[in-house]
N, C-alpha and C positions, 0 to 999 in steps of 0.2 A: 481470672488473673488481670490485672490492673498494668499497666503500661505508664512511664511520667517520659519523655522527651529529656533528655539531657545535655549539656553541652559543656565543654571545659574550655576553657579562654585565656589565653597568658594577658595579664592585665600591665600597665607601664612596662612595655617591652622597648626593646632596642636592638632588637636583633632577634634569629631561631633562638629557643631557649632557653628566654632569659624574663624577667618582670615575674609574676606571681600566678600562678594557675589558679584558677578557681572551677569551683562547678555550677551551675547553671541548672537548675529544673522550673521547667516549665508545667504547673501545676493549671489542669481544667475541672475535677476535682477536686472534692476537700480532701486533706492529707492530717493525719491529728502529728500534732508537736513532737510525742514521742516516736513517729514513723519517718518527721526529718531528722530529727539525732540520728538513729541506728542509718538513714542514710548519706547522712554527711558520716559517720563515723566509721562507713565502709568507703567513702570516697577516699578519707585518710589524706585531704588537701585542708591547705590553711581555711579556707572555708567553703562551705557552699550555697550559694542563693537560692531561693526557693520563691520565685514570682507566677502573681496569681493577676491575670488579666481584667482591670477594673473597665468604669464607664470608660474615664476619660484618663486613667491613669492604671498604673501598675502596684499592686500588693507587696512588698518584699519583706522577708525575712532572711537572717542570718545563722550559721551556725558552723561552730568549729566541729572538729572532733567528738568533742567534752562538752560544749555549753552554746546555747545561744547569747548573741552580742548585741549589744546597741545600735553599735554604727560598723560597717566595712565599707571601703573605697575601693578597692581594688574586685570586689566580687561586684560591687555595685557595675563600677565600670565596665566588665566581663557584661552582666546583665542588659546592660544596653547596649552592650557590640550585639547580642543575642537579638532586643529588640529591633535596632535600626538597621541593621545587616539582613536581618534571616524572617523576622514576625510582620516589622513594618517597616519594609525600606526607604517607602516613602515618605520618610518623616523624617526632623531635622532635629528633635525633641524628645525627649523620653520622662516623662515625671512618675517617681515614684512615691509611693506614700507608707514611710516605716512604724512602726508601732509606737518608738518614743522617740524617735529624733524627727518626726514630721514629715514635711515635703521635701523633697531632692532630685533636683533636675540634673540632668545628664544632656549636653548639647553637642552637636559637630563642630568641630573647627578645623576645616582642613582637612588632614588624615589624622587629627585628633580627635579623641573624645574626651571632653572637658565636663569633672564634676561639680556642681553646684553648691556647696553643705555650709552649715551653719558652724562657723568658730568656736575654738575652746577657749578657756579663760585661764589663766593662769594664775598660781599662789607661789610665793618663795615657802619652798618647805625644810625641815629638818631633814636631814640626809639620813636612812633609814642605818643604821650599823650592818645590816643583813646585807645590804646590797653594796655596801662595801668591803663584805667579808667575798661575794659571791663573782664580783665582776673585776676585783684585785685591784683597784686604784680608787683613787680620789678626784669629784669631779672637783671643776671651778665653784660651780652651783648649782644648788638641785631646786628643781622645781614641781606644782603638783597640779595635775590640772584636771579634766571630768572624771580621768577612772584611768590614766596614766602618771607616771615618773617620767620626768624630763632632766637628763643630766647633760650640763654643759663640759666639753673637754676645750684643751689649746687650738688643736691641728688633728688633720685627716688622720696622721697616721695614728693619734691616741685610740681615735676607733675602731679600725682597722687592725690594731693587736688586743682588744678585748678580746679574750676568751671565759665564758661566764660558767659558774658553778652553776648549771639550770637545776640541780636538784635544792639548791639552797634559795637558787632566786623562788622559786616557784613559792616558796611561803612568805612571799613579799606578799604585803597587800596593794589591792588593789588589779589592771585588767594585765599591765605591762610595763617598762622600763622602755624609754628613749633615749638612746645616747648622742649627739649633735656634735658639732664640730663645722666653724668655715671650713669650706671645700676648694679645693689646689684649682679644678677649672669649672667649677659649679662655683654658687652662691653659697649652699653648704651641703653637707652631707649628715647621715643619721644609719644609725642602727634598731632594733626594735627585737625585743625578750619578749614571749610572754608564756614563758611555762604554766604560768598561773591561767590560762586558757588555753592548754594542751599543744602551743604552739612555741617550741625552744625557741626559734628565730624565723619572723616570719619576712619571705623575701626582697616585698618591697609593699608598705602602708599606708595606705590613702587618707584611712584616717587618721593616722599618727601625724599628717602632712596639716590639718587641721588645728594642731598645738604648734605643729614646729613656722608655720607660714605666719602667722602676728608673733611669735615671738622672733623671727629674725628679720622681718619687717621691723620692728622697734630697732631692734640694734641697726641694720643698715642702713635705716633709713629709704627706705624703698617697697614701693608696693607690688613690682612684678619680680618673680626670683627664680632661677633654675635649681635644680636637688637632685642629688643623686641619695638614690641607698645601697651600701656596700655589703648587701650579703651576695653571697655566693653566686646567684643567678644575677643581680643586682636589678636597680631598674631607674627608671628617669624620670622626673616628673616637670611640670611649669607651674608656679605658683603664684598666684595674686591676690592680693586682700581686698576686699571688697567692704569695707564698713565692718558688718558684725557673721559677713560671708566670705569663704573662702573658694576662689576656682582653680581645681586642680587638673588638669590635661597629662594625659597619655596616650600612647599607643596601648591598640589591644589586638592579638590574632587568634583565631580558633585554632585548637591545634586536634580536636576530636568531636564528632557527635554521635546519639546515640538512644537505647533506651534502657530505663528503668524497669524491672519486673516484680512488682509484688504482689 
């Protein structure tokens, strides 16, 4: 019987019980692809990371429920509370190396932990009819960017009373739906769908912060920004544009560890 180390981490918290849980496996062995589905799909969290300890850096993969992802922030950031907390205290640094999105460094700031990632690009696109059958309004404008929907609202409270058809959004194409909005004591605020990767509403998105950070950089004209995301648990983020990089800061706390048996 095989054993993996595991750790679950509320990622951009602000409080007990709030920012986004992830899970955490800390892999010393090879693990095949289909043995992380079936166990991210028993963890039944928006995602979970699966880091394999390199030379001089870290191995990571991603996976929902349903499917492996490109990019996460929020497990990422989990990943390196697990590194710089618990694997390697001593370190101020944590670089990971993803399979398509590259290098991503995770650093200390404070009692933050701040992600390093490379920016989305954004397109004005046609607004899909489905997802405005599915989300029951009309944005300002929609936009399309690596493997998300970026939909612009007025005011906080437009998104804050979305209630989405997730069985209708889910045949949207594409990874998920952002929904935005200036924020009453943040900079702005944002929601994030993606049935379409097993996750109806997931609670606060690191990489959705990666579209949303140069495009409200353009409009405000400023390159540092606070955000909030309004689901249920909610969470906080600090955001900065860096050229064609973005640094995203949060809290993160451990709320269990543990082991795997297979």
């Amino acid at each position: 019987m095989k054993t993996i180390p595991i750790f679950q981490v509320d990622a951009f918290t602000h409080g007990p019980f709030t920012g986004n849980p992830a899970a955490v496996c800390v892999l010393t062995d090879p693990v095949t692809e289909d043995m992380m589905q079936k166990i991210a799909m028993e963890n039944n969290l928006a995602e979970t990371a699966f880091i394999t300890r390199g030379s001089n850096e870290w191995l990571i993969r991603w996976f929902t429920p349903v499917t492996e992802v490109e990019l996460c922030g929020h497990a990422t950031l989990a990943s390196a509370y697990v590194v710089l907390n618990i694997l390697e205290p001593e370190r101020e640094e944590v670089v990971f190396r993803s399979r398509v999105m590259g290098t991503l460094a995770v650093r200390r700031r404070g009692d933050l932990l701040e992600l390093d990632f490379p920016t989305d690009v954004l397109r004005e696109s046609v607004l899909p009819e489905l997802i405005t059958e599915s989300i029951g309004k009309n944005p300002l404008e929609c936009y399309m960017g690596r493997s998300d929907y970026l939909l612009l609202f007025e005011s906080e409270p437009d998104i804050l009373d979305i209630k989405p058809d997730f069985r209708k959004l889910a045949a949207v194409g594409g990874r998920g739906v952002i929904v935005t909005a200036p924020g009453s004591d943040v900079d702005f605020v944002s929601r994030f769908f993606a049935p379409q990767a097993g996750i109806d509403e997931d609670p606060v998105t690191g990489s959705a912060h990666t579209t949303l950070t140069p495009f409200w950089s353009a409009r405000l004209g400023k390159k540092s920004m606070t955000a909030r995301q309004l689901s249920v648990r909610g969470g906080y983020l600090e955001c900065s544009l860096h050229e064609n990089r973005v640094h995203i800061a949060g809290q993160a706390h451990i709320f269990l560890k543990g082991e795997i048996f297979i």
